[in-house]
ChimeraX commands (.cxc) that place a marker at each C-alpha (Angstrom):
marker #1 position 73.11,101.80,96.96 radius 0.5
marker #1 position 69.35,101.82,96.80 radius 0.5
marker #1 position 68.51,99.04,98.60 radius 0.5
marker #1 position 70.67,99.47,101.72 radius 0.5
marker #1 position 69.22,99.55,105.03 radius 0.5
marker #1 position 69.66,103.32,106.87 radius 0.5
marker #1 position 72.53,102.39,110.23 radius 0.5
marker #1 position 69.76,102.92,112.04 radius 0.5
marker #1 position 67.86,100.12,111.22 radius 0.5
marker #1 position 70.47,98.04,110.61 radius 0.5
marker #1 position 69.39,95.51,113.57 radius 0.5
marker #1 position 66.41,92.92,113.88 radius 0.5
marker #1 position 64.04,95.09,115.43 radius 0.5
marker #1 position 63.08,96.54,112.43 radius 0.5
marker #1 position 60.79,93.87,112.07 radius 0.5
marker #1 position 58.65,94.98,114.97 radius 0.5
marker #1 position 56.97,97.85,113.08 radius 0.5
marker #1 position 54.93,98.07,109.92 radius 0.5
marker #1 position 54.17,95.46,106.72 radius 0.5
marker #1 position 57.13,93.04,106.35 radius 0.5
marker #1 position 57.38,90.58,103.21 radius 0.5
marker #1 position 60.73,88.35,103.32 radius 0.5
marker #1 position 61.20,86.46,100.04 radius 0.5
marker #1 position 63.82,83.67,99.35 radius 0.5
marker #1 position 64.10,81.48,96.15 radius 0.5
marker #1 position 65.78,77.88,96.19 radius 0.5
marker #1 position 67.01,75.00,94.20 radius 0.5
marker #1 position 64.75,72.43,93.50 radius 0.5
marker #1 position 66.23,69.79,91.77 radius 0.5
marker #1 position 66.64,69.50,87.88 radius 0.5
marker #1 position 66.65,73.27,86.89 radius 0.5
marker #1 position 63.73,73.65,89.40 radius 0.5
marker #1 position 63.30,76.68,91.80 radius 0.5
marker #1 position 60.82,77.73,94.60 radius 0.5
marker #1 position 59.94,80.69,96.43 radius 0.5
marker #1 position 58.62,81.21,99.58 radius 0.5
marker #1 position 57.68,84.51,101.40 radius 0.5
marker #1 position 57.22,85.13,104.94 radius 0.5
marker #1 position 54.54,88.32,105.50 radius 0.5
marker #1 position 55.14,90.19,108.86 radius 0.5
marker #1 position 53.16,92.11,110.75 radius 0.5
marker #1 position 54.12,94.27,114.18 radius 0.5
marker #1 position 57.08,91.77,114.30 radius 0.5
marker #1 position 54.73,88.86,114.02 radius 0.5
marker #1 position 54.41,86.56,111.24 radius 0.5
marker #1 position 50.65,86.40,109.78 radius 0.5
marker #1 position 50.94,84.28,106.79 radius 0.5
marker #1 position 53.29,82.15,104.87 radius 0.5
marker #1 position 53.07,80.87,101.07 radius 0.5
marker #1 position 55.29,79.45,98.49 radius 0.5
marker #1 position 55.00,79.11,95.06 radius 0.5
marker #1 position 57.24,77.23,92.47 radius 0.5
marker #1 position 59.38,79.89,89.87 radius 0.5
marker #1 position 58.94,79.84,86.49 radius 0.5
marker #1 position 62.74,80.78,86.18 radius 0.5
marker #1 position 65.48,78.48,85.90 radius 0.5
marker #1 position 68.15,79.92,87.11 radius 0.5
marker #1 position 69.13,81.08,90.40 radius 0.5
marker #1 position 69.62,84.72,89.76 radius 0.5
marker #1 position 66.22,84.85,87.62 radius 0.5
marker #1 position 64.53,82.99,90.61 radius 0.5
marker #1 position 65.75,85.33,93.41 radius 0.5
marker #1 position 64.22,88.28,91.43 radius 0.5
marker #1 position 61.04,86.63,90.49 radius 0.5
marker #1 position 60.60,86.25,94.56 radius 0.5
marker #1 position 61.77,89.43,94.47 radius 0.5
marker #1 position 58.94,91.00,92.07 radius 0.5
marker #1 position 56.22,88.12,93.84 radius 0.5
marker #1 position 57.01,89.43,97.11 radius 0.5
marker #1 position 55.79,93.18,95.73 radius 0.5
marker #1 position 52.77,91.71,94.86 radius 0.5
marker #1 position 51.61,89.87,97.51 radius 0.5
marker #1 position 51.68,92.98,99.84 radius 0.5
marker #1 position 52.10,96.03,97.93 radius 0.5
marker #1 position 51.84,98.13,100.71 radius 0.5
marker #1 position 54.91,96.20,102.78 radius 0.5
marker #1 position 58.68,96.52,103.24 radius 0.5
marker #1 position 60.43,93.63,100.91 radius 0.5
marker #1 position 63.54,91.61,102.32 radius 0.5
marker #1 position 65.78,89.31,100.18 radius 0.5
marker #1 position 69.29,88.28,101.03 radius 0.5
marker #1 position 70.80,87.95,97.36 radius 0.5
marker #1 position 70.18,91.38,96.49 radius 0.5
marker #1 position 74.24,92.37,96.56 radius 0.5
marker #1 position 74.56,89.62,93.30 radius 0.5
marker #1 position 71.51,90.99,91.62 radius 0.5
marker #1 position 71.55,94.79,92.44 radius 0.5
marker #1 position 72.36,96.26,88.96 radius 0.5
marker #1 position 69.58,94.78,87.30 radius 0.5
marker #1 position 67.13,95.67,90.33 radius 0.5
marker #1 position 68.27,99.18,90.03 radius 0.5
marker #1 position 66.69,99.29,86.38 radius 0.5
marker #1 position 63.32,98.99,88.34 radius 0.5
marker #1 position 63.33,102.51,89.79 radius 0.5
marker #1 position 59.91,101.50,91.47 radius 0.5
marker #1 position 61.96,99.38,93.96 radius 0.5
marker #1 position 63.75,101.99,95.61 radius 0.5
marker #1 position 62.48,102.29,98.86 radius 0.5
marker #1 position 59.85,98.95,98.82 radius 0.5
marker #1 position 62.89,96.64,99.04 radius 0.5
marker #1 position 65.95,96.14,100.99 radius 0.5
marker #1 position 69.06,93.57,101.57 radius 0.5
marker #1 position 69.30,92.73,104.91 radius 0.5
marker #1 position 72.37,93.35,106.49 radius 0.5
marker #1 position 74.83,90.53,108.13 radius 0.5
marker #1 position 73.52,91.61,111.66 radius 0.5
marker #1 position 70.01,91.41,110.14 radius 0.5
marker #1 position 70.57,87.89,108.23 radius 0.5
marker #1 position 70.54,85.45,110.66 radius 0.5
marker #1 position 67.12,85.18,111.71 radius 0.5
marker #1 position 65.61,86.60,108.25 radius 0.5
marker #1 position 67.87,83.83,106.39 radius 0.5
marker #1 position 67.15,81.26,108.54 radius 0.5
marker #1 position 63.25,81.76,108.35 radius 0.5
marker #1 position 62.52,82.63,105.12 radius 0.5
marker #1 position 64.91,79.79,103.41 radius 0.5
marker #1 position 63.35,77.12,106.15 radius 0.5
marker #1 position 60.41,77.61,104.35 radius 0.5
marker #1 position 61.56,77.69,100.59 radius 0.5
marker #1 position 63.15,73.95,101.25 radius 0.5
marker #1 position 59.91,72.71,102.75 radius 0.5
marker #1 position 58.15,74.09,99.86 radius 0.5
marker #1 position 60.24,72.36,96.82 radius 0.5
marker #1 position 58.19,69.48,96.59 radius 0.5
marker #1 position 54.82,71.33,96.39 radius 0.5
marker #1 position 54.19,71.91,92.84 radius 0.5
marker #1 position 51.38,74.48,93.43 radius 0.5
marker #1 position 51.23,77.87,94.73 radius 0.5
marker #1 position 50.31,77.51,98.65 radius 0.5
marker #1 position 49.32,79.03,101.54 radius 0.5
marker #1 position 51.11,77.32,104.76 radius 0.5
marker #1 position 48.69,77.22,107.59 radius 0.5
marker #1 position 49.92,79.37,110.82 radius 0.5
marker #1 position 48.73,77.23,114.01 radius 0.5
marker #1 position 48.77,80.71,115.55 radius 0.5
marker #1 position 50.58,84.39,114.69 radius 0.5
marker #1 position 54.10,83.91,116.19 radius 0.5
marker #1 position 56.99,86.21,116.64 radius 0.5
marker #1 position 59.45,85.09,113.42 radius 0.5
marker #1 position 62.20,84.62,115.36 radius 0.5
marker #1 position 60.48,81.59,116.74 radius 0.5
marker #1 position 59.06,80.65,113.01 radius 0.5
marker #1 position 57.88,76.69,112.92 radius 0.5
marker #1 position 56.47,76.03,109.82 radius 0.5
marker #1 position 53.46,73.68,109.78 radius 0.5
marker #1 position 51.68,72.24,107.27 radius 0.5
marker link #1:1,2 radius 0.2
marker link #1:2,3 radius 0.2
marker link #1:3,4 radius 0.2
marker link #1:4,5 radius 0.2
marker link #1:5,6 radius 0.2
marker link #1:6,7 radius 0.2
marker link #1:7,8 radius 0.2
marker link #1:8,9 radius 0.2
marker link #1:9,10 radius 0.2
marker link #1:10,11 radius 0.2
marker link #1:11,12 radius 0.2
marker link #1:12,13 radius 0.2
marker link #1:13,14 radius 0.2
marker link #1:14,15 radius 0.2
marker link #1:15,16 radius 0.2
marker link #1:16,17 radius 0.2
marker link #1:17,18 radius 0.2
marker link #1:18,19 radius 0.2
marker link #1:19,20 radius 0.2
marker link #1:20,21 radius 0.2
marker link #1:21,22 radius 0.2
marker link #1:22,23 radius 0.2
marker link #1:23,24 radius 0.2
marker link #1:24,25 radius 0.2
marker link #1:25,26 radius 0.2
marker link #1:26,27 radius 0.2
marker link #1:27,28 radius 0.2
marker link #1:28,29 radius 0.2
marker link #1:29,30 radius 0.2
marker link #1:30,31 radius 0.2
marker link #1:31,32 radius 0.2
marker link #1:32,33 radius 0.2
marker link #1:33,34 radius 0.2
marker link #1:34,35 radius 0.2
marker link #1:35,36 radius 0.2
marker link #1:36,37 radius 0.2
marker link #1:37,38 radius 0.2
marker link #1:38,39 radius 0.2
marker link #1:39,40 radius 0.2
marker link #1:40,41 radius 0.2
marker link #1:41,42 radius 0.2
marker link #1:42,43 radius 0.2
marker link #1:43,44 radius 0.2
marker link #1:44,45 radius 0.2
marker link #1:45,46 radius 0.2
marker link #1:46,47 radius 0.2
marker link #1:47,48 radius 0.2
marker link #1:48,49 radius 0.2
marker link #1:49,50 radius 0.2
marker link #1:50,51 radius 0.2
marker link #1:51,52 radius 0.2
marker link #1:52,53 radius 0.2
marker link #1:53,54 radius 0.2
marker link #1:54,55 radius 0.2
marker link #1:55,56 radius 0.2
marker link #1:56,57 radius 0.2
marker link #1:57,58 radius 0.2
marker link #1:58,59 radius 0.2
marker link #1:59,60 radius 0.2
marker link #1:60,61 radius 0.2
marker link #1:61,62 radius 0.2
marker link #1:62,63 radius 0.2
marker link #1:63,64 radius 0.2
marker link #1:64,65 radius 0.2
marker link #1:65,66 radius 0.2
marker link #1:66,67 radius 0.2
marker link #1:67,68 radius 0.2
marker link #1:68,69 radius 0.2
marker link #1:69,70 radius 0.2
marker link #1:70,71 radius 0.2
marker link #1:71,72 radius 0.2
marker link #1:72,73 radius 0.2
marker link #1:73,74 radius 0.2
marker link #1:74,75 radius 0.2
marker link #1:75,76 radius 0.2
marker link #1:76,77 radius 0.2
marker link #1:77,78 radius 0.2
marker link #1:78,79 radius 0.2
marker link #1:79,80 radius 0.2
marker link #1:80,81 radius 0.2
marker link #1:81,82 radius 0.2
marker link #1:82,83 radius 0.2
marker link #1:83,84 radius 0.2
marker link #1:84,85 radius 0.2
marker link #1:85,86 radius 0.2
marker link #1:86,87 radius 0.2
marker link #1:87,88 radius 0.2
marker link #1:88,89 radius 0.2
marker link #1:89,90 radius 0.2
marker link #1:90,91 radius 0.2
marker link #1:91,92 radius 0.2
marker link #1:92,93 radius 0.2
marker link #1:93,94 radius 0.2
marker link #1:94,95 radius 0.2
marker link #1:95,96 radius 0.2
marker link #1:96,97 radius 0.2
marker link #1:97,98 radius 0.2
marker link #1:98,99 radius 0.2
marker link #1:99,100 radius 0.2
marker link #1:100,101 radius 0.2
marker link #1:101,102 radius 0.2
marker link #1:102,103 radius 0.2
marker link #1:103,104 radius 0.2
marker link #1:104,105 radius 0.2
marker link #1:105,106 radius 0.2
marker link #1:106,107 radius 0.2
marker link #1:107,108 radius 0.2
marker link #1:108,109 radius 0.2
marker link #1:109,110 radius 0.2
marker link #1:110,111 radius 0.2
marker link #1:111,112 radius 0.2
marker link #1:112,113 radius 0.2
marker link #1:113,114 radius 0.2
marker link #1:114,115 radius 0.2
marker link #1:115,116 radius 0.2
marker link #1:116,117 radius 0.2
marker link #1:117,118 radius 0.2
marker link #1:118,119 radius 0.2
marker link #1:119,120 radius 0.2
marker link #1:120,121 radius 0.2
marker link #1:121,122 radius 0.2
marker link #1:122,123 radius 0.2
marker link #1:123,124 radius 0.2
marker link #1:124,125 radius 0.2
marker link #1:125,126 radius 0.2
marker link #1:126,127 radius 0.2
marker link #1:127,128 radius 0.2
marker link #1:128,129 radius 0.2
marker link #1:129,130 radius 0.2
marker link #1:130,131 radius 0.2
marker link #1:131,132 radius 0.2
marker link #1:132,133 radius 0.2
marker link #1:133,134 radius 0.2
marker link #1:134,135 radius 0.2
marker link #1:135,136 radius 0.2
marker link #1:136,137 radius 0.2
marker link #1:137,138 radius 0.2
marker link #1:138,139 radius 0.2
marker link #1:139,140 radius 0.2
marker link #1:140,141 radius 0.2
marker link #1:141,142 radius 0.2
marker link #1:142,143 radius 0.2
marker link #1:143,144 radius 0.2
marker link #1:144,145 radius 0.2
marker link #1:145,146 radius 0.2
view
């Protein structure tokens, strides 16, 4: 499976090094959908945005976050938690393998948690956004702001 995480990694503190982008999509009402990505840093989380999906499905949506979350850092390690349900037509994308991962159950948690936070708070914003970080903060301790 190319998008499992090595045992050794398998843990939170993975976040702590390197270029981090953790992308959810979410129901918005009426066919809607919304993504949101959290972009990490050294373990701490430098920026936030959302943007509404063009997709209308939920499967579509998680992969459009998916292919957004590539774009917004290309250089950084890409997290989404639906990747199991999706992972034969991700595998078609051979230039994924090794940019993004599934996070594991140990790993979910706080990754979950944060990234979907955001994605709700997001549904009603029609417009692609940047949220505005009152400071850097270590994503465990995400608050979103607006």
């Amino acid at each position: 499976m190319p998008f499992r995480v090595a045992l050794e990694n398998r843990n939170v503190a993975v976040f702590n090094t390197g270029r981090h982008v953790l992308v959810d999509a979410s129901g918005a009402g009426q066919g809607r959908y919304c993504m949101a990505a959290v972009c990490m840093e050294g373990g701490v989380v430098v920026q936030l945005h959302s943007k509404p999906c063009e997709a209308f499905s939920s499967v579509l949506a998680e992969q459009e976050s998916i292919e957004w979350g590539c774009e917004i850092w290309p250089d950084a390690l890409v997290w989404n938690d639906c990747i199991p349900a999706i992972e034969a037509v991700l595998a078609l994308q051979p230039g994924l393998a090794g940019q993004l991962y599934w996070p594991t159950p140990r790993m979910r948690k706080p990754f979950h948690d944060m990234v979907h936070s955001l994605s709700v708070k997001a549904r009603d914003v029609f417009t692609p956004r940047q949220w505005i970080l009152e400071k850097p903060c270590n994503f465990i301790a995400l608050a979103v702001t607006e």
